[in-house]
C-alpha positions as CSV (number, residue, x, y, z in Angstrom):
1,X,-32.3,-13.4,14.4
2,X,-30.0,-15.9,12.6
3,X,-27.2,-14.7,10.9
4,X,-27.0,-16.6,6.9
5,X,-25.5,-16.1,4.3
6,X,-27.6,-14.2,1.7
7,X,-25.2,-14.2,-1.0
8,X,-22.0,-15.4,-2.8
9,X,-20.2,-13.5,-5.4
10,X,-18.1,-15.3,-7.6
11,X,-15.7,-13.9,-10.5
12,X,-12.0,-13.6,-8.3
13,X,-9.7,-16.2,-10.0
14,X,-7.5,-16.1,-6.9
15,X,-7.4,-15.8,-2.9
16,X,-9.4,-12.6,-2.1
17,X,-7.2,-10.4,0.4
18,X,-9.4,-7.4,1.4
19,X,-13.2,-5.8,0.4
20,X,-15.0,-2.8,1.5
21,X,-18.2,-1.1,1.5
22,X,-18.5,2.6,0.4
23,X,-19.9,4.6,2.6
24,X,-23.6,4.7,1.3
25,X,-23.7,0.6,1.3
26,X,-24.3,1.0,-2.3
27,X,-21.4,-0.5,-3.7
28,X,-18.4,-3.1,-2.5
29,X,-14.8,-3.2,-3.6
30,X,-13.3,-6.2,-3.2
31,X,-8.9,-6.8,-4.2
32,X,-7.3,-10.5,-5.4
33,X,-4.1,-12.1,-5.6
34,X,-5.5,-12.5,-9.0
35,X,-4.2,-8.5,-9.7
36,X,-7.6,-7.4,-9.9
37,X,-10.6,-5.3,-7.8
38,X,-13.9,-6.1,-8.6
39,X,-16.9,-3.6,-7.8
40,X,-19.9,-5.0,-6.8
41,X,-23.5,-3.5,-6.9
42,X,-25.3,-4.6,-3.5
43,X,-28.9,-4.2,-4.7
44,X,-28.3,-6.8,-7.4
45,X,-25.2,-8.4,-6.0
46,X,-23.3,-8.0,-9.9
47,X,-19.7,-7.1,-10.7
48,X,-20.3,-3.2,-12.4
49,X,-16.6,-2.8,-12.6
50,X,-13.4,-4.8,-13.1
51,X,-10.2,-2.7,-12.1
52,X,-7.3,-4.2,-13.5
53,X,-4.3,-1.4,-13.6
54,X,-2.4,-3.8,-11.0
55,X,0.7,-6.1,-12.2
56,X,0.5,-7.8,-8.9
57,X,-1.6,-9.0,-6.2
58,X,-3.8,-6.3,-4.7
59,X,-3.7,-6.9,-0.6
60,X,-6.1,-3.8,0.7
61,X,-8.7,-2.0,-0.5
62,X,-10.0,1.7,0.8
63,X,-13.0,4.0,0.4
64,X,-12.8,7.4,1.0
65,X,-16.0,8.7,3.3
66,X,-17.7,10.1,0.3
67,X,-17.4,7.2,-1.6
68,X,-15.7,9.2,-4.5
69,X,-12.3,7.7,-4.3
70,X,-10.9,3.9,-3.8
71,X,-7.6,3.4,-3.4
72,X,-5.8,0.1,-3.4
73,X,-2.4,-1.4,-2.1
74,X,-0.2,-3.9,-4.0
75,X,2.7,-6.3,-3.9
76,X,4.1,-4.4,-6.2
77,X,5.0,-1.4,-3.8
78,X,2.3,0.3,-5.2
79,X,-1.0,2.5,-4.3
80,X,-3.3,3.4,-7.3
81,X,-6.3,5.6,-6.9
82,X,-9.5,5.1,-8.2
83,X,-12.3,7.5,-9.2
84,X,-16.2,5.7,-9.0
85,X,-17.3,8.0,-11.6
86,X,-14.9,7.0,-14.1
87,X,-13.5,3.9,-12.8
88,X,-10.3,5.5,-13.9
89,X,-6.7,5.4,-12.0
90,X,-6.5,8.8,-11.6
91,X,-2.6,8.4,-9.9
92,X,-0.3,5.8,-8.7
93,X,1.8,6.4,-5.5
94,X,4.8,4.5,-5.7
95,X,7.3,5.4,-3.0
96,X,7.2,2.6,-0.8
97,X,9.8,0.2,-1.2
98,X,8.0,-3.4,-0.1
99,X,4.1,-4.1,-0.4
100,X,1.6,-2.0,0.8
101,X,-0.7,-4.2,2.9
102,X,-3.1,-1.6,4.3
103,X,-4.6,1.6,3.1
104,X,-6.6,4.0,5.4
105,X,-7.9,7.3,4.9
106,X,-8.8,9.7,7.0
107,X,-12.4,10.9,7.8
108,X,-12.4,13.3,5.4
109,X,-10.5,12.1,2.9
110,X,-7.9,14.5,3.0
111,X,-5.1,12.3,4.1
112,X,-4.4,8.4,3.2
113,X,-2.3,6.4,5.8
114,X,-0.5,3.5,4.2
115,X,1.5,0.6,6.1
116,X,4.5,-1.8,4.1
117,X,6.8,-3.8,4.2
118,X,9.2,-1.8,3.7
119,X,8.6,-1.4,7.4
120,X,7.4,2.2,7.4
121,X,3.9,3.8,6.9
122,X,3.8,7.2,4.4
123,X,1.1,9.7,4.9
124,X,-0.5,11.2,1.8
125,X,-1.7,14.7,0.9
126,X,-5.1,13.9,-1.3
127,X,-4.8,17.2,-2.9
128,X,-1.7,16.9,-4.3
129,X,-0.7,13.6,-4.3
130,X,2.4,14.1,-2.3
131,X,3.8,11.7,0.7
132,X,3.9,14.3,3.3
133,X,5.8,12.2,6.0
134,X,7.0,8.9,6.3
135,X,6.5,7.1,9.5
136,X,10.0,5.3,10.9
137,X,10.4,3.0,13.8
138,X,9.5,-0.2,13.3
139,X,11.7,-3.2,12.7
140,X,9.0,-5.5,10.6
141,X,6.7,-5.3,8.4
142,X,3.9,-3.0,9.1
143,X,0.5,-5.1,8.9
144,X,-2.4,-2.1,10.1
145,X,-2.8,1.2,10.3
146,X,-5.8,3.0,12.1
147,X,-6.4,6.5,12.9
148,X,-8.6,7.2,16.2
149,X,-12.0,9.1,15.7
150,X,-10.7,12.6,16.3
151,X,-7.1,11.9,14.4
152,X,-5.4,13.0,16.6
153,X,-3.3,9.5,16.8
154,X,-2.5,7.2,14.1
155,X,-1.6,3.1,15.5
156,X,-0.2,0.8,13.7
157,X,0.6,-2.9,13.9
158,X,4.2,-4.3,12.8
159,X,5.2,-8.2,12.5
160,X,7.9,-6.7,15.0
161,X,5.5,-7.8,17.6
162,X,4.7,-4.4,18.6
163,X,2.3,-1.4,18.1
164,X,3.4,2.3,17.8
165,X,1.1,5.6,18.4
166,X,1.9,8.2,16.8
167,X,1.0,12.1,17.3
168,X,-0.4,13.5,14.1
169,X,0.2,16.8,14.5
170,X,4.2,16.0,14.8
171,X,4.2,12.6,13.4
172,X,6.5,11.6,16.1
173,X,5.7,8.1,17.4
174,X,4.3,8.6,21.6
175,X,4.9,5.4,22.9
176,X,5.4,1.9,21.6
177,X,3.3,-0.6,22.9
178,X,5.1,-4.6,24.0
179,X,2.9,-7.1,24.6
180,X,2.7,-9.6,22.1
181,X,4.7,-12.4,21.6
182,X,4.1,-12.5,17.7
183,X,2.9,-10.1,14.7
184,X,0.7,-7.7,15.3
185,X,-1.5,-8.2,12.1
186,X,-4.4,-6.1,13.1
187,X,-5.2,-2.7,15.3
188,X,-8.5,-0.7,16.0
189,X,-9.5,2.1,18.2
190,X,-13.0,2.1,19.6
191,X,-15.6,5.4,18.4
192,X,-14.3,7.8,21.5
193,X,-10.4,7.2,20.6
194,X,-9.3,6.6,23.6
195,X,-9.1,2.3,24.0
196,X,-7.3,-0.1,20.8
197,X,-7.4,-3.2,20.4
198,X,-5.0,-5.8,18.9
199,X,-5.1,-9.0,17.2
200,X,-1.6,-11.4,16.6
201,X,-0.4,-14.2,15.3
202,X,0.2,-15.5,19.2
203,X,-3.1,-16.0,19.0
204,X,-4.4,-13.3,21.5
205,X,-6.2,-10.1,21.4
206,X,-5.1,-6.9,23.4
207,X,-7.0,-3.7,24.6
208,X,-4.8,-1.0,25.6
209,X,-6.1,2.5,27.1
């Protein structure tokens, strides 16, 4: 069959940096440079929702695996959360010092993993809204964040041109991985957890077991 495009949603006033589907496939997120998210119903491809708590540009958007939670990263060193009941921010993590360009939760939604500019990636407790650890060891920017299908390991992607793993259960970084010859601006481990794969800016992508 031939892949075409079977829909175009409009309403973003401004570059759109990051969407995602919940888990069901009933509903997509989608975060602008225009400060906003916008939720979209897929059965009649609509806007429902227009989330706009944000004073800057929102660059990643997350589902938890229920779908009961979104949380969003902004330029403005921010992370809010959002309940899809509500549509409500329901808390604002606001630790990091540069912007938080990727969000990432964990399968069970008991953690949230997110990567900044500030050059570290913080770890949250969903229960009480804590940052648990902070992840140190880069020297650039940190672009992804990925945990592997047991979480066990958490990888993440740095415009430092490198990738660190990191143990979860210590939260000491394993082993650095040197490779690239630009940022590292993307990271993903296949289902097992055992081989990742990364994109960069020099234009290549990597897979590392």
């Amino acid at each position: 069959n031939r892949w075409e495009c079977i829909q175009t949603l409009k309403g973003h006033i401004c570059c759109v940096n990051s969407v995602a589907w919940n888990s069901q496939g009933t509903l997509l997120a989608s975060g602008s440079l225009d400060n906003t998210i916008k939720i979209w119903n897929t059965t009649t491809w609509k806007c429902i929702q227009t989330l706009k708590k944000h004073t800057n540009s929102v660059i990643s958007v997350a589902w938890n695996s229920n779908g009961t939670l979104l949380a969003s990263g902004s330029d403005y060193c921010s992370i809010k959360i959002w309940d899809s009941k509500t549509w409500r921010c329901i808390q604002t993590l606001d630790e990091h010092s540069g912007y938080v360009g990727y969000v990432v939760w964990n399968l069970n939604g008991t953690l949230l993993a997110s990567g900044s500019w500030d050059k570290t990636i913080k770890i949250w407790d969903s229960n009480t809204w804590t940052c648990i650890q902070t992840l140190e060891g880069h020297t650039g920017f940190v672009r992804s964040v990925m945990w592997n299908s047991n979480e066990t390991l958490l990888a993440s992607g740095s415009d430092d041109k490198t990738i660190k793993i990191w143990d979860t259960k210590s939260w000491e970084y394993i082993q650095t991985l040197e490779g690239h010859s630009d940022r590292v601006s993307s990271v993903a481990w296949n289902s097992q957890g055992i081989k990742l794969v990364s994109g960069s800016c020099d234009q290549t992508i990597k897979i590392w077991k």
